[in-house]
C-alpha positions in Angstrom: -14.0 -11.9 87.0 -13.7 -15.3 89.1 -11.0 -15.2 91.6 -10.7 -18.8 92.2 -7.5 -20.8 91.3 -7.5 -24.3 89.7 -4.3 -26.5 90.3 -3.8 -29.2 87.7 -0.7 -31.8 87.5 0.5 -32.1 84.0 2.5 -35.4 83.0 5.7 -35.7 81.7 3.9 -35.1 77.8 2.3 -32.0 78.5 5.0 -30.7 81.0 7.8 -30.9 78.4 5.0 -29.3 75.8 4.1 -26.3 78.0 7.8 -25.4 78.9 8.6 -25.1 75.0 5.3 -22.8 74.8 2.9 -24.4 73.7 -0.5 -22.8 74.9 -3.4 -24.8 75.4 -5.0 -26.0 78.2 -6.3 -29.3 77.0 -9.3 -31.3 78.2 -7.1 -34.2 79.4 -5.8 -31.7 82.0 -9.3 -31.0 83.6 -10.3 -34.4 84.0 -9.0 -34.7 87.5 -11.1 -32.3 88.6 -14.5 -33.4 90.5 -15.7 -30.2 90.0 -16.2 -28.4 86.3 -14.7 -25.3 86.1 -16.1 -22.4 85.9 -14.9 -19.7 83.1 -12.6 -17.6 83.4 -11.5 -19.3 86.7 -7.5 -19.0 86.9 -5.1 -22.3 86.2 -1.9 -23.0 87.4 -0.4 -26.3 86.2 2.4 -28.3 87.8 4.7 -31.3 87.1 4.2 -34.4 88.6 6.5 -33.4 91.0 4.6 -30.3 92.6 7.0 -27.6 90.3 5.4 -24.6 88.7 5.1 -25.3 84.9 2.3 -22.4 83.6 -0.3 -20.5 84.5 -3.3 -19.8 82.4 -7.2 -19.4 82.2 -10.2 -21.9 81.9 -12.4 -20.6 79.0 -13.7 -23.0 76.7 -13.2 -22.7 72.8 -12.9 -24.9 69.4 -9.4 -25.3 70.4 -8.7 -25.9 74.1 -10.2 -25.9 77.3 -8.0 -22.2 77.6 -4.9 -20.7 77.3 -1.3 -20.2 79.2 -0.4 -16.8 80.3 2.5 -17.2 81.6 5.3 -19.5 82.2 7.1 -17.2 85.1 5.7 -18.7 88.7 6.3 -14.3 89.9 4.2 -13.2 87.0 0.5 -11.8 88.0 -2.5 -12.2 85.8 -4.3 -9.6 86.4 -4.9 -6.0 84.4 -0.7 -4.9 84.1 0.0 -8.1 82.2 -2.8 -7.1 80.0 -1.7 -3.8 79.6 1.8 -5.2 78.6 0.9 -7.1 75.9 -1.5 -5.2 74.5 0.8 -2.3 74.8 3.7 -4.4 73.1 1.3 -5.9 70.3 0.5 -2.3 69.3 4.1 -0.9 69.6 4.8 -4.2 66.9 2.1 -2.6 64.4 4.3 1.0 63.9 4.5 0.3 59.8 0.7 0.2 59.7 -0.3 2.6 61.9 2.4 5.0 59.8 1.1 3.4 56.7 -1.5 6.1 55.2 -2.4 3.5 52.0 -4.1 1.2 54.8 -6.0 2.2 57.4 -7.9 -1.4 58.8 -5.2 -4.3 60.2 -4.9 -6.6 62.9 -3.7 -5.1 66.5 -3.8 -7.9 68.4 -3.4 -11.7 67.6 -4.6 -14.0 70.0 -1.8 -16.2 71.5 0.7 -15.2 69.0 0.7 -11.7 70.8 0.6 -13.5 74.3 -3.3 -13.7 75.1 -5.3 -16.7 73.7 -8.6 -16.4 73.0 -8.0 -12.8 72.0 -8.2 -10.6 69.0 -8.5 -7.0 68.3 -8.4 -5.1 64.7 -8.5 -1.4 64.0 -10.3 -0.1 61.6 -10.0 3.6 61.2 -9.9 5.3 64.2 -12.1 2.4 65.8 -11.2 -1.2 67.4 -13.4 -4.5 67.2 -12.2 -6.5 70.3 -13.3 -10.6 69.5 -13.8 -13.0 72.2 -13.6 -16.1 72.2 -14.9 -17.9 75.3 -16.8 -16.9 78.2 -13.5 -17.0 80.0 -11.7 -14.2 78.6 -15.1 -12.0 78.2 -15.3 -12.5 81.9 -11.9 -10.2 81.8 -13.4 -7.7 79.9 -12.8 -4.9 81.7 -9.5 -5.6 81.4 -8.7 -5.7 78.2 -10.9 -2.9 77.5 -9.2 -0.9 79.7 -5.7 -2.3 78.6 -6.9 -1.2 75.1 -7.7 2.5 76.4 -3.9 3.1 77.9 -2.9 1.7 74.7 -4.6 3.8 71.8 -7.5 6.3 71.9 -10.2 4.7 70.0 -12.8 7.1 69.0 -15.2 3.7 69.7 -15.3 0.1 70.6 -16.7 -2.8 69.4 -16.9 -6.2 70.7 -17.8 -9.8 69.0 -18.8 -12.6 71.0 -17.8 -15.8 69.5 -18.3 -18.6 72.3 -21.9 -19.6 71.3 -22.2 -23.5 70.4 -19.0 -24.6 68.8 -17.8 -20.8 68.8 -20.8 -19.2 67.0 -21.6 -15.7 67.4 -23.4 -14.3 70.4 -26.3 -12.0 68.7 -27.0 -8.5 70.4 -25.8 -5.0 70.1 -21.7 -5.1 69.6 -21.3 -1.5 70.5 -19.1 -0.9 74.0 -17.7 2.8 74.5 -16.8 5.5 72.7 -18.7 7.4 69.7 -20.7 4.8 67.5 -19.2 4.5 64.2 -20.9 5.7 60.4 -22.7 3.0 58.9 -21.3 2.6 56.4 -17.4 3.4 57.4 -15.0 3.8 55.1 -11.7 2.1 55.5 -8.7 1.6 53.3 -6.7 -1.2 52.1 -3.8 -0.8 49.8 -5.3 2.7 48.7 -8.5 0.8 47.7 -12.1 2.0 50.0 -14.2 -0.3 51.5 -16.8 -0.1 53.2 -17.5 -1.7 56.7 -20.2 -2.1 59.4 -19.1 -2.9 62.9 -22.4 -3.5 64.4 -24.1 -5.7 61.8 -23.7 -9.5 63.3 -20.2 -11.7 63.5 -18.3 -10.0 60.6 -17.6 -6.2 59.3 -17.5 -7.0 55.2 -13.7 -7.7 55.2 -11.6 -10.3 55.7 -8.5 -8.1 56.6 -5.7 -11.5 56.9 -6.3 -11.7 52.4 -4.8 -7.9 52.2 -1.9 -9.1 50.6 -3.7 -11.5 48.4 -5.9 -8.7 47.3 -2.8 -6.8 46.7 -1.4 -9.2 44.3 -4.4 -9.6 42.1 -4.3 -5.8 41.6 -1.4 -5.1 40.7 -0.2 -8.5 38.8 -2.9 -10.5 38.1 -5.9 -8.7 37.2 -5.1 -6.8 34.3 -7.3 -7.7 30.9 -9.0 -10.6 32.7 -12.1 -12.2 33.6 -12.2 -13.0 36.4 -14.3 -14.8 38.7 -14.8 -14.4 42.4 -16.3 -17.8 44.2 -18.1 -17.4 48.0 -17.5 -13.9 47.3 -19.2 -11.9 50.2 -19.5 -8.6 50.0 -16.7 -8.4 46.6 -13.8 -7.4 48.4 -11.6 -9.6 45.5 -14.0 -8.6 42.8 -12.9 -5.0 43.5 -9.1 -5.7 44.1 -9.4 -7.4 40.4 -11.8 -4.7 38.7 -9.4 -1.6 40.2 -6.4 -3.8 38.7 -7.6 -3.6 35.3 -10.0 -6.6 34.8 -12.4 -6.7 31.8 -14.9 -8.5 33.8 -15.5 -9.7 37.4 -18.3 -12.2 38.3 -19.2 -12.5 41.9 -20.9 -15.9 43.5 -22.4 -16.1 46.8 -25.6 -17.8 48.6 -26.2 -14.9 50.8 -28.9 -12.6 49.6 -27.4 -9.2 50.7 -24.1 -10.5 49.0 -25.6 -8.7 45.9 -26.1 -5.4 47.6 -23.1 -5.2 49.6 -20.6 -5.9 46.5 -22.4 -3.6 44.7 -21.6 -1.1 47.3 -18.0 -1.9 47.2 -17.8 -1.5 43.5 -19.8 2.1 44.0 -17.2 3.2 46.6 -14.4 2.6 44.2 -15.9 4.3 40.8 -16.0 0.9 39.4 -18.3 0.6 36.1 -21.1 -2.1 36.8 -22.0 -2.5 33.4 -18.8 -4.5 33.4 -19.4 -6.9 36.3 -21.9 -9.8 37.0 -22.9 -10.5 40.0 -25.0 -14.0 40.8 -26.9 -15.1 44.5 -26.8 -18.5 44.2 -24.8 -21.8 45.4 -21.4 -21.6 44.0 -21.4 -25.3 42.7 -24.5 -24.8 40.8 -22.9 -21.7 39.0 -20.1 -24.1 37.8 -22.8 -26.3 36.7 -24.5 -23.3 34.8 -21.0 -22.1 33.7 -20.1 -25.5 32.2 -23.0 -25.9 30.3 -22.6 -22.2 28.7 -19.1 -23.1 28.1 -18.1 -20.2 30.4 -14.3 -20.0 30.8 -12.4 -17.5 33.0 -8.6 -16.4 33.2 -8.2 -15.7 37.1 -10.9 -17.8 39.5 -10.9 -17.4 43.3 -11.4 -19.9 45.9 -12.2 -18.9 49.3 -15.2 -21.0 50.7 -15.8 -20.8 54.8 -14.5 -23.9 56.4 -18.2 -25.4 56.6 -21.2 -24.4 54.9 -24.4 -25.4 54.1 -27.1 -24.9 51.4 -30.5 -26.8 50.8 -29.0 -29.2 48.3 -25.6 -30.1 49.9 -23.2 -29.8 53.0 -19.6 -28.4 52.2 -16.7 -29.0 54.0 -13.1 -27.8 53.3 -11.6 -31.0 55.0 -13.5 -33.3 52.9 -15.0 -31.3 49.8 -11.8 -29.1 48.4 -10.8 -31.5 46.2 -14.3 -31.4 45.0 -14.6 -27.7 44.4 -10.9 -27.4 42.7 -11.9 -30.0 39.9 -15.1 -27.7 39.4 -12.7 -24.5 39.6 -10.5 -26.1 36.9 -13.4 -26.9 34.7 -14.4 -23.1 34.2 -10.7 -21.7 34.0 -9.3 -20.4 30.9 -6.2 -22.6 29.1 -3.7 -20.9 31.2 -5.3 -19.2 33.7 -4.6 -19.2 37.3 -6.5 -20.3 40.6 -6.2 -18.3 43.4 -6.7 -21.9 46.3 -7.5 -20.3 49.7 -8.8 -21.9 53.1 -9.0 -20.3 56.5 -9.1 -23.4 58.3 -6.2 -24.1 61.0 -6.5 -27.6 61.2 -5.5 -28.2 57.4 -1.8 -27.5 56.9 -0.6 -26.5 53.6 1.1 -29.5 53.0 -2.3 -31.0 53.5 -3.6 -28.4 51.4 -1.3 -29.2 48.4 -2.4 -32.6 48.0 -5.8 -31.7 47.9 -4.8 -29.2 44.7 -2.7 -32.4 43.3 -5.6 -34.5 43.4 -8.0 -32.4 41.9 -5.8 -31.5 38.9 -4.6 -35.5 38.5 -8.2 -35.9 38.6 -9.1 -33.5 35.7 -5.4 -35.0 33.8 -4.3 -30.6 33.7 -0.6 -30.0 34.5 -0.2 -27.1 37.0 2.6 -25.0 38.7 2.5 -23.4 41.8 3.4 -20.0 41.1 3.0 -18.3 44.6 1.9 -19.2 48.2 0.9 -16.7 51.3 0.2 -17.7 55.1 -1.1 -14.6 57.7 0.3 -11.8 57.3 2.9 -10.0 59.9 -0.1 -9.0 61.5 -1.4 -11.8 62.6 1.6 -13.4 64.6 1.6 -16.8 65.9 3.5 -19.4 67.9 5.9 -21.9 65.9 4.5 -24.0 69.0 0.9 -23.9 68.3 0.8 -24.1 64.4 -2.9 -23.9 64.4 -2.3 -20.4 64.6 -1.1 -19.8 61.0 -4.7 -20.8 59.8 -4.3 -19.3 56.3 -2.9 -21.3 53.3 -3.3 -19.4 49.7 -1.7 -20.6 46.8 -1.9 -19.2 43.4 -1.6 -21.9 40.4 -1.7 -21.8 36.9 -2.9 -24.4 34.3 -0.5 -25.5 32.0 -2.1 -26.0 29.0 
């Protein structure tokens, strides 16, 4: 951990900014400096007047250049105030952790639960701290021990995620603790699934859709085919199939896709005979599915932010449109869409004209029948609105 302090002079922009909480240290801050910074390095930023405004730490990240701690001039950054808010940000989770349907949630939230750069999730009985910069993994003793006075994990796991433009850092995630089963067996809404902790940047659940998953089981699902675009490992497929679906069909580009969602299906009892599951680049299956006149009642939309594939580049900023007018091409007179994008740059309203585009486009009247941000476990700052980075809207064709 770097003891050395930066001063930097905010103008009267950023001053007014960082007194109504907003958290990032941006790069026009650290220009002044003849020296670069090094991570994890402490910051204390001042008015143009020599006043205290915040205090933070240099680590950098997609979104900043690091984050504010603390806006009290008395406040210490050292292991207490980590124990504080990690302490707090646990305290705020009592519904889950009393909550025997669901055993795998969000713990802590990054800046919305008072550290940036900073996530934890528990997944039964074991945490998966993520880091985002070198910065805060140069703290990393103190949060792990701020996590040990908090809860008794049986075992820890960390995820490095400040390789080039916040990729993950390959190598063996395992801290502390017992080692977990691979597979382990969490639960979600009274639905198993199973996760691996120590297998690269993600554990085979995106825990922030729970409550979309939810809803497709228990009020969309029923007596439908349905069909589950950049699926991963199934997780929707098997929310829909549990719910009553005749059919689920499962589309990813990853090769152990196939494997993995067959898993999921096996943990839950679900009958394969009823489900198709396809490796291949999603917007060739719509091609395939056009030509074979393939129509489906409930299709789901959850592409990464970026991806590539040998035939074409996709981006969610530029391409949505794009994949909506294929989506509505393959659903069923009536159906519904389930729209969904993780990325925090696009906000919904943003969103929403992308989903009236693509259906002006393809001349099909729609209604938006529901919409759901992050759930109450992943807090953010009304400040920093980058931090509610998931938009979901469910919309039916009005044929």
């Amino acid at each position: 951990m770097s003891s050395t302090e930066i001063k930097l002079q905010a103008d009267s922009r950023l001053t007014a900014l960082y007194k109504r909480g907003y958290p990032v240290i941006e790069q026009e801050l650290l220009e002044q400096l003849d020296e670069h910074p090094v991570e994890g390095d402490l910051v204390t930023i001042e008015d143009e007047a020599g006043a205290f405004v915040a205090k933070g730490y240099y680590g950098e990240q997609n979104k900043g250049r690091g984050w504010i701690l603390s806006t009290k001039k008395e406040e210490v950054i050292d292991v207490q105030l980590f124990v504080q808010r990690i302490q707090k940000a646990f305290a705020m989770r009592g519904r889950l952790f009393a909550d025997e349907s669901t055993t795998a949630f969000r713990v802590f939230n990054g800046e919305g639960d008072g550290i940036g750069g900073l996530t934890i999730d528990f997944y039964g009985e074991f945490g998966v701290i993520t880091y985002y910069s070198e910065g805060i993994y140069s703290m990393k003793e103190w949060v792990v021990e701020a996590v040990y006075r908090t809860y008794p994990f049986i075992g820890l796991y960390e995820k490095k995620r400040f390789a080039n433009k916040g990729a993950y850092v390959e190598g063996d995630d395992f801290v502390t603790g017992e080692e977990a089963p691979e597979p382990l067996f969490i639960i979600e809404n009274d639905l198993s699934y199973a996760v691996y902790l120590n297998d690269g940047p993600m554990t085979g659940i995106f825990l922030d859709q729970r409550e979309v998953r939810k809803r497709i089981n228990e009020h969309y699902a029923k007596g439908k085919s349905v069909l589950n675009t950049f699926s991963y490992t199934g997780a929707f497929s098997v929310a829909a199939a549990t719910g009553g679906a005749v059919q689920t069909t499962s589309v990813d580009l990853a090769s152990r896709s196939k494997e993995r969602t067959i898993e999921q299906f096996s943990v839950n009892e679900v009958d394969l005979e009823q489900q198709r599951i396809h490796v291949m680049d999603v917007f060739e299956y719509f091609k395939y599915a056009q030509k074979k006149e393939l129509r489906f009642d409930l299709v789901v939309l959850d592409p990464p932010s970026f991806a590539r594939s040998k035939k074409q580049t996709f981006s969610v900023t530029k391409d949505y449109s794009a994949l909506l007018k294929q989506a509505i091409k393959v659903t069923a007179e009536n159906g519904v869409i389930v729209a969904s994008t993780n990325n925090s740059v696009l906000g919904m309203r943003k969103f929403k004209s992308f989903v009236e585009q693509a259906f002006a486009s393809e001349k099909v009247a729609y209604t938006i029948l529901e919409e759901y941000t992050v759930p109450d476990d992943y807090p953010y700052l009304k400040q920093y609105k980058e931090g509610n980075f998931l938009k979901v809207l469910f919309i039916k064709r009005e044929d």
